[in-house]
Structure formats: structure tokens, C-alpha cells
KOLZATOR-920004 format. One record per residue (C-alpha): x, y, z; residue in three letters. Coordinates in steps of 0.02 Angstrom, whole numbers, padded with zeros to 5 digits, always signed. Layout:
BEGIN
XYZALA ...
This chain:
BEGIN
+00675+05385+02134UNK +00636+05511+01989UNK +00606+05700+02053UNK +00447+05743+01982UNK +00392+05911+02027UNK +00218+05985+01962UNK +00178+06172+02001UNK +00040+06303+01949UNK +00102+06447+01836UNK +00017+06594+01894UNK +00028+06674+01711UNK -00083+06729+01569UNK -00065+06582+01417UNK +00020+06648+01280UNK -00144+06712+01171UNK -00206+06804+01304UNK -00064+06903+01328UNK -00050+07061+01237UNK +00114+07049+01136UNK +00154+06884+01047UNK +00298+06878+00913UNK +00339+06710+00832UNK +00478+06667+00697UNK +00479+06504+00593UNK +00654+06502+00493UNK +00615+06388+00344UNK +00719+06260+00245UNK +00828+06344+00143UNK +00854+06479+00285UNK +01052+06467+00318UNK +01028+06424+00479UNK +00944+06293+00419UNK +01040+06209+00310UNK +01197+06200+00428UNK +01087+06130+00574UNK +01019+06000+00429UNK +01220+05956+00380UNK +01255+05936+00565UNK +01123+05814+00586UNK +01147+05742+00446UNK +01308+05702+00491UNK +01269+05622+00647UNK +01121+05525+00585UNK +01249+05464+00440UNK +01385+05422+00582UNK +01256+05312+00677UNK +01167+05212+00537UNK +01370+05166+00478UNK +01414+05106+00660UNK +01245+05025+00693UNK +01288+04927+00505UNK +01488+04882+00549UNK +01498+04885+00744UNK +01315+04829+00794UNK +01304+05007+00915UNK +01298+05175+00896UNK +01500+05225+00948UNK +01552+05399+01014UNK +01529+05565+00901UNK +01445+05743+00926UNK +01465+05850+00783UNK +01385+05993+00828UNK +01493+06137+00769UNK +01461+06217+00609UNK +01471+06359+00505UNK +01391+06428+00330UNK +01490+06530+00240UNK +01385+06610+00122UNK +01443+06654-00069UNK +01414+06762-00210UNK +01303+06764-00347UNK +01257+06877-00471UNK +01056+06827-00513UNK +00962+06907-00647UNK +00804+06904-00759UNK +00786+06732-00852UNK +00941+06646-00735UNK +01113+06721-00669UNK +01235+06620-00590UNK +01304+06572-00426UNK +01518+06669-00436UNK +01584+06605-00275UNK +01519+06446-00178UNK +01478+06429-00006UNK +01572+06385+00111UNK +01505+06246+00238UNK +01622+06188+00394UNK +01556+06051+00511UNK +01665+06013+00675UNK +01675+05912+00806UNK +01727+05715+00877UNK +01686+05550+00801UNK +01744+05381+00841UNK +01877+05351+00670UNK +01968+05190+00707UNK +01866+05042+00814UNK +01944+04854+00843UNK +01820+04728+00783UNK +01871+04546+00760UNK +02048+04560+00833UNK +02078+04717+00686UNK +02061+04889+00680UNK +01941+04946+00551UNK +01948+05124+00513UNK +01793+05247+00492UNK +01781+05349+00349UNK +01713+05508+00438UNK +01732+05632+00326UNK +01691+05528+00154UNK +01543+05480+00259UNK +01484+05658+00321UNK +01508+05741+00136UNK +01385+05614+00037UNK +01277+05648+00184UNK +01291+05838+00187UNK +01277+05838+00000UNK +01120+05720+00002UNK +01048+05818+00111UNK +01080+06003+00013UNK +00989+05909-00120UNK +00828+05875-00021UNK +00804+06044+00052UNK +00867+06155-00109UNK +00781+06087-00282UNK +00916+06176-00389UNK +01065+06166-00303UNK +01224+06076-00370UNK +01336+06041-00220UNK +01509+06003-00301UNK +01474+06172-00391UNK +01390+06264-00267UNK +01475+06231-00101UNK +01635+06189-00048UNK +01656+06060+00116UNK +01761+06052+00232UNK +01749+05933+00386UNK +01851+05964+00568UNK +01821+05808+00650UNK +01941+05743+00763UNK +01906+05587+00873UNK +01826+05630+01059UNK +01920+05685+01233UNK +01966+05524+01333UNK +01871+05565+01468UNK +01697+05588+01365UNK +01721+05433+01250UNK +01755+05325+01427UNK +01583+05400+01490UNK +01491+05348+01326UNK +01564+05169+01313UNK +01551+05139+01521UNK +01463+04969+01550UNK +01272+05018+01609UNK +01100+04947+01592UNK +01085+05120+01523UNK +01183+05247+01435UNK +01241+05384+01548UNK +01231+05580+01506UNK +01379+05674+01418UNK +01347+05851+01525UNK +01248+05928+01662UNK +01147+06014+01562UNK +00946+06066+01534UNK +00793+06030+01391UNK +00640+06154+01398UNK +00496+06130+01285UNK +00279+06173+01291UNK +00129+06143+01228UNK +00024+06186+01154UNK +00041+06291+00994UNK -00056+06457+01006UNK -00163+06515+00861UNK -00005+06627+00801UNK +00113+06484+00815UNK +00000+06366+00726UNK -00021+06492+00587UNK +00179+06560+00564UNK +00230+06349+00559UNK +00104+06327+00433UNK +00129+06468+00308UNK +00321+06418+00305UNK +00267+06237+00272UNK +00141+06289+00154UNK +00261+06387+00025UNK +00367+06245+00053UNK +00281+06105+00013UNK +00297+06019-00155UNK +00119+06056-00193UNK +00171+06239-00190UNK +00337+06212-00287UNK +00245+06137-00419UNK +00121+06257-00446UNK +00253+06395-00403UNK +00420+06340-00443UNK +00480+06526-00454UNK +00474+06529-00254UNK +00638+06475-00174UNK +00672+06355-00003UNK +00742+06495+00099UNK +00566+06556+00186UNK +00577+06653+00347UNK +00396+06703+00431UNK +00379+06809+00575UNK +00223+06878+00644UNK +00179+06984+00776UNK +00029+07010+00876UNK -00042+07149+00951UNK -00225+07104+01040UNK -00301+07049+00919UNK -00224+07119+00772UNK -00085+07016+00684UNK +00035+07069+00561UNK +00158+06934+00461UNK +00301+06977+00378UNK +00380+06847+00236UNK +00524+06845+00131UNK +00530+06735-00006UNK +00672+06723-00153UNK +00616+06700-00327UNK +00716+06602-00435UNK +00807+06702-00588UNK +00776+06568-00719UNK +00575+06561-00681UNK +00571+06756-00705UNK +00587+06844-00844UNK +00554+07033-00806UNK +00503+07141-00648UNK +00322+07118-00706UNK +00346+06952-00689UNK +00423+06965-00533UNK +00299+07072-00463UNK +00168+06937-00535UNK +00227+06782-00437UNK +00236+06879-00286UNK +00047+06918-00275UNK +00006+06748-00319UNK +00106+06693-00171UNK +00026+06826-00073UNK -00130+06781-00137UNK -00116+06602-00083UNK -00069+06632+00093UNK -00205+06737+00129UNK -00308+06602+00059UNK -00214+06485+00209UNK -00248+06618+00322UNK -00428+06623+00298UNK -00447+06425+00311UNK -00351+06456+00499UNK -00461+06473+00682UNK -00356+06625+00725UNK -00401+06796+00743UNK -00502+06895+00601UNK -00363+07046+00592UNK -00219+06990+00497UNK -00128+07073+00368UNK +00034+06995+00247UNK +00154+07066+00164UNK +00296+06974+00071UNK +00469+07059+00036UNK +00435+07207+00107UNK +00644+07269+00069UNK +00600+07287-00104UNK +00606+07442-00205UNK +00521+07411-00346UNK +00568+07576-00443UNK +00743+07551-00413UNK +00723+07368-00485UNK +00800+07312-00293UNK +00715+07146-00271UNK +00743+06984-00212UNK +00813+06884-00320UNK +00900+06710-00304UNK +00995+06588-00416UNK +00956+06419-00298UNK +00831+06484-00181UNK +00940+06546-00026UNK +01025+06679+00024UNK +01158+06600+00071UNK +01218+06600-00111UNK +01246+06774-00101UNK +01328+06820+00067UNK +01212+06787+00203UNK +01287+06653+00330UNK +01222+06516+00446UNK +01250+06447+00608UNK +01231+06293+00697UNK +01112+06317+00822UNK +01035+06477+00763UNK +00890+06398+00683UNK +00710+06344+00755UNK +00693+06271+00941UNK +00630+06094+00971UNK +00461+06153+00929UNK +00528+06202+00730UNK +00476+06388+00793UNK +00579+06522+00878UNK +00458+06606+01017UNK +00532+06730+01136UNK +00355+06756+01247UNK +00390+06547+01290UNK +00531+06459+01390UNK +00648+06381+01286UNK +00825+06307+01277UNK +00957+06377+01166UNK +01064+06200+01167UNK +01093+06146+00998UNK +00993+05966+00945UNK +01079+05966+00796UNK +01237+05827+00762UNK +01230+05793+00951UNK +01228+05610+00974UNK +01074+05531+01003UNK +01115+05402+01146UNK +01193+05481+01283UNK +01181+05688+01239UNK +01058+05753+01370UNK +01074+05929+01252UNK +00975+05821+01125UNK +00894+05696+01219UNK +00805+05786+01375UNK +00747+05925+01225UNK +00665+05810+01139UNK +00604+05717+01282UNK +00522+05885+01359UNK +00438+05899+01193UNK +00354+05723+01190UNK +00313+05762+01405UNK +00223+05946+01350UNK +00125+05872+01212UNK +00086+05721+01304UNK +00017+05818+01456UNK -00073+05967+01341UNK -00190+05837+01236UNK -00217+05695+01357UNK -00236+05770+01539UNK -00402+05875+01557UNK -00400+06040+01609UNK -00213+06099+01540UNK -00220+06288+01451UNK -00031+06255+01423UNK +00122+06146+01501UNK +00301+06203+01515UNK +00413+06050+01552UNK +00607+06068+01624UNK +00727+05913+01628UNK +00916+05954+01701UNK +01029+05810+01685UNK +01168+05768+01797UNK +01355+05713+01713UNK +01374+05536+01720UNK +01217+05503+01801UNK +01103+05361+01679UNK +00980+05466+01551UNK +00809+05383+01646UNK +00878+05484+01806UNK +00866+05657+01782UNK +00927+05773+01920UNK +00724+05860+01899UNK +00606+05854+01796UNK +00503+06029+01802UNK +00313+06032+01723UNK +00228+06195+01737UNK +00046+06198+01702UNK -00076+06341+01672UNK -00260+06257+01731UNK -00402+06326+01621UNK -00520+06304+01764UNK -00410+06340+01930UNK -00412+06164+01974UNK -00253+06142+01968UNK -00206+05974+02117UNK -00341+05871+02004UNK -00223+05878+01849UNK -00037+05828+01951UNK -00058+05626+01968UNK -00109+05619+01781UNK +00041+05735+01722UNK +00172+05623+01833UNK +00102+05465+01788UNK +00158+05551+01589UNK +00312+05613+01653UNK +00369+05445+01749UNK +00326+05341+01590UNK +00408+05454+01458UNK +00577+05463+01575UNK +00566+05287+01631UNK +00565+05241+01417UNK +00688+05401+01371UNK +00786+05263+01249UNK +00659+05240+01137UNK +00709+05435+01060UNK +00865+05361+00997UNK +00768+05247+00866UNK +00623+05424+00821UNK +00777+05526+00803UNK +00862+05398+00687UNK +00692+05357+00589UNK +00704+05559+00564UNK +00517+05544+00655UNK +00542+05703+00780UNK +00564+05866+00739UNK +00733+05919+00817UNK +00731+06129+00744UNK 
């Protein structure tokens, strides 16, 4: 029988408290990109089993590194000296007997036009077989883990003992740092302003009911001729968001500033060749990026597993993240009463995904009444759990957002 257990948080919801800081690392953020090549790895790795081998087989490749490079930008274009480096590790099923042969996987052929396809989508300008050097680590699975994911089950059984932590719903500050990031990043925006590069980090910080957001932003050499144009494009940008921010129901106090490091009379600004800093020294991380809910928020609960390149049949770091997500949201819009839910799910090592060791949902009434709102939030939780395999198919239709 599932463990459901439903419990009043005696707290303050986030935008009542005083202090809220929220960080939204955008898509050319190097973080980023190496959680985007680990995943697209792994989404590249199940579509080719699925097509050859009818299943998804055994793989996690959830180990990477950025390396960033050098580049020497300037007015009108510079160039990009030294590549990047980009190093994604970790186990794959390469060799699988089908039809009374062994048939050999191409792993790493398959995870570089994957990796490079997706540089191309987040980064308009860059040129990965100039840009970036690749270099793939993976080795097949421990015997012991690959027996787990192929045991015979009615249904899959989890890789690790391990935890996924997600809320809902956004607060006015969350809302508003997700939605400058995808704002400057949209291709609206890149049309309009093609001078702004992909590698966007927001963070804002609020204080009562005063909020301050701080953005940085690369402008591509080749759109910019001088520092007055420089200085141009950057108001317009500004200019824009504050537009955004008006259009928002959040509080009536907030001030932007974009690149606040520059020096404008020493001519130190923040220029880019492709639109990341990665291009010029600044290194990335699998992992490091944006939490389940695409946002980093310290005031919330959160997980710090990985989603990225973790398989998405039996990895309970993936799965029960993404699964807390769909629970919180679930329970914040559709049971009356909810200020905000905080929903825990520990797995237990070998045990099937649809039987969680606990499942944790922590609600903040609006009215006090809190016993009214538990049979509606475990009827949610029982039928989300009890259907936990339908998140393989969203995460391979790329319709979840995993960081």
C-alpha cells in the first residue's frame, strides 16, 4: 500500500516572507549547456534503442564537464582562440544480442551529433566542430545495476535509494525572474535584438516589498560596432524588460539593472563572440544549473540530484523529481484552499518506481482548514504514483521541464 502522508506547514508562503532571492540560469549559461549535452545524450541513447531493440536498454550519463575557452571579442566581430572543451561520462548499454547476433551501439557517434545538434539550438552562432572540442567517457554499466534495470517486472524497478522534492506554486518573484530570462531569449527578442547573446543569468532579490534584479547579458561583437553602440543595445534591452515588468501582478518597487561589472570609461564590457561565456573561460557543470522548477530558489525545498542524462525508466534521481513536480502543481491549481504544496518522494533500491518508500506533501492552507484539503491531495498523489510510467514518454517528447 502506497505511504501517503499529508501534513500542515506551519510557515509563512514564500511572498510573505521578508527575504526572497531567486536565480534563473538561462540557455547559453554554461551550466546550461552541459546539463542540455547530458540530456541530450540520453534522450539520443533512448530514441536509438527504442528504434533497434524495441526498449529503452541501460545508460545514465550524467557526468559532465564544460571546459570553457578563449576568445578574444571586439567591436564589429573577434574570434573565438581556443575551443571549449565539453566531457560527458558515464554507462550505456554498447553491444546488445538481437536475432541470435550482437549488434553494436554506436555511443559515442550517437552522443556527438546529439551534443552538437543540440549546441546549435541553444547558441544561434555557434559552429561546433570549430568551437568545441568533444570528448565522450562512456563505458558500459556495473553488473549489478544493468541486472536491476533489465530484471523481469510488471514494472521497472529504481536504480538508488534516493529522494525528488519539488512545489508549487510560483511566487510573484519567481514568476517574474523565469519570465525575463525567457523573454530575452525568445526568438521574438533575437530578432528584434540579435546583438543580445543566449547566456542570460537573472537573479532578483526581494526585500518587503522592494525588488531589485540583476541581469547579465553578452552582446555579440559582430552586431556592435563601437561602445556607443554597445551602450545603445543595452538600454533598449533594459528598456524592454521594464516594459515586461510593468505588464507583471508583482509588486510596484522594482528596479533593473543589466551588466552591472561594466566600466564603461575603461571600455571593460561584456562582450561575446557566440553569446556565452563559456567561450572565454567560464566553465559548466552538470548539475549546477536550474532545479526541476527551471529556477534555483534557496527560501524553497529542493533536491540537488541531477535530472540531466539520467535514464528515464528506472532513475528515481529523475523520475520521483519530476514526478514531485507534476504532484505540487497538481495539488496547487486543482485542490481549494492550497497557499503552496511541498511534495517529497524517497525511493527504495530495487523496490518497483509506483512504490515509493514515502511520499511527503506539505501544504500551507490559506484559510486554516487544513483536514478539508488531505483526501483531495492523496486522491492526486495516489493517481500520479500509481501512473509514474507515463514520465518516460513527457521526458522523451522533451514535454517537461527537467532544469
Amino acid at each position: 500500500m502506497l505511504r501517503i502522508l499529508v501534513e500542515e506547514l506551519h510557515s509563512k508562503p514564500v511572498s510573505e516572507q521578508k527575504v526572497e532571492f531567486v536565480e534563473r540560469k538561462g540557455q547559453g549559461h554554461p551550466d546550461h549547456l552541459i546539463d542540455s549535452c547530458c540530456e541530450a545524450v540520453s534522450l539520443a541513447l533512448s530514441r536509438h534503442y527504442l528504434k533497434n531493440f524495441g526498449r529503452i536498454l541501460h545508460h545514465n550519463v550524467d557526468k559532465g564537464l564544460l571546459i570553457g575557452g578563449s576568445s578574444e571579442p571586439r567591436f564589429g566581430g573577434g574570434t573565438v582562440t581556443e575551443p571549449m572543451s565539453i566531457v560527458v561520462a558515464g554507462r550505456a548499454t554498447t553491444h546488445f544480442k538481437k536475432d541470435g547476433s550482437v549488434q553494436e551501439v554506436p555511443v559515442d557517434e550517437i552522443a556527438r551529433r546529439a551534443s552538437e545538434r543540440k549546441l546549435r539550438s541553444l547558441l544561434r552562432f555557434i559552429e561546433p566542430e570549430k568551437h568545441v572540442r568533444m570528448d565522450f567517457r562512456i563505458r558500459p554499466g556495473s553488473a549489478d545495476l544493468i541486472a536491476l534495470f533489465d530484471r523481469t517486472s510488471s514494472l521497472p524497478l529504481s536504480n538508488d535509494t534516493s529522494f525528488g522534492v519539488a512545489f508549487a506554486p510560483f511566487s510573484p518573484v519567481e514568476r517574474l525572474t523565469l519570465g525575463i530570462e525567457r523573454l530575452l531569449n525568445s526568438s521574438e527578442f533575437k530578432k528584434k535584438y540579435p546583438a543580445v547573446g543566449e547566456d542570460i543569468k537573472v537573479m532578483s532579490l526581494r526585500i518587503n516589498s522592494d525588488i531589485s534584479v540583476t541581469i547579465s547579458a553578452p552582446l555579440i561583437d559582430r552586431f556592435v560596432q563601437s561602445l556607443g553602440d554597445y551602450v545603445g543595445v543595452l538600454e533598449e534591452a533594459h528598456d524592454r524588460v521594464l516594459d515586461f515588468v510593468s505588464e507583471q501582478e508583482t509588486y510596484e518597487n522594482v528596479e533593473v539593472t543589466m551588466n552591472r561589472a561594466d566600466d564603461l570609461e575603461k571600455g571593460e564590457i561584456y562582450l561575446s563572440v557566440i553569446g556565452t561565456s563559456a567561450e572565454g573561460g567560464d566553465d559548466g557543470n552538470t548539475g549546477r544549473s536550474n532545479r526541476i522548477t527551471g529556477l534555483i530558489t534557496p527560501n524553497r525545498q529542493m533536491s540537488l540530484e541531477a535530472t540531466a542524462g539520467k535514464n528515464p525508466v528506472n532513475h528515481v534521481g529523475k523520475l520521483y523529481n519530476v514526478l514531485a513536480h507534476e504532484i505540487s502543481r497538481r495539488v496547487a491549481e486543482e485542490v481549494e484552499g492550497v497557499a503552496e504544496a511541498y511534495v517529497r518522494i524517497l525511493s527504495r533500491i530495487g523496490q518497483p518506481i509506483n512504490r515509493p518508500q514515502i511520499v511527503n506533501v506539505q501544504v500551507i492552507p490559506e484559510d486554516g482548514r487544513f483536514e478539508a484539503l488531505t483526501r483531495d491531495v492523496k486522491e492526486i498523489v495516489d493517481y500520479e504514483v500509481s501512473n509514474v510510467r507515463r514520465l518516460t514518454d513527457l521526458i522523451l517528447d522533451e514535454k517537461v521541464v527537467l532544469f
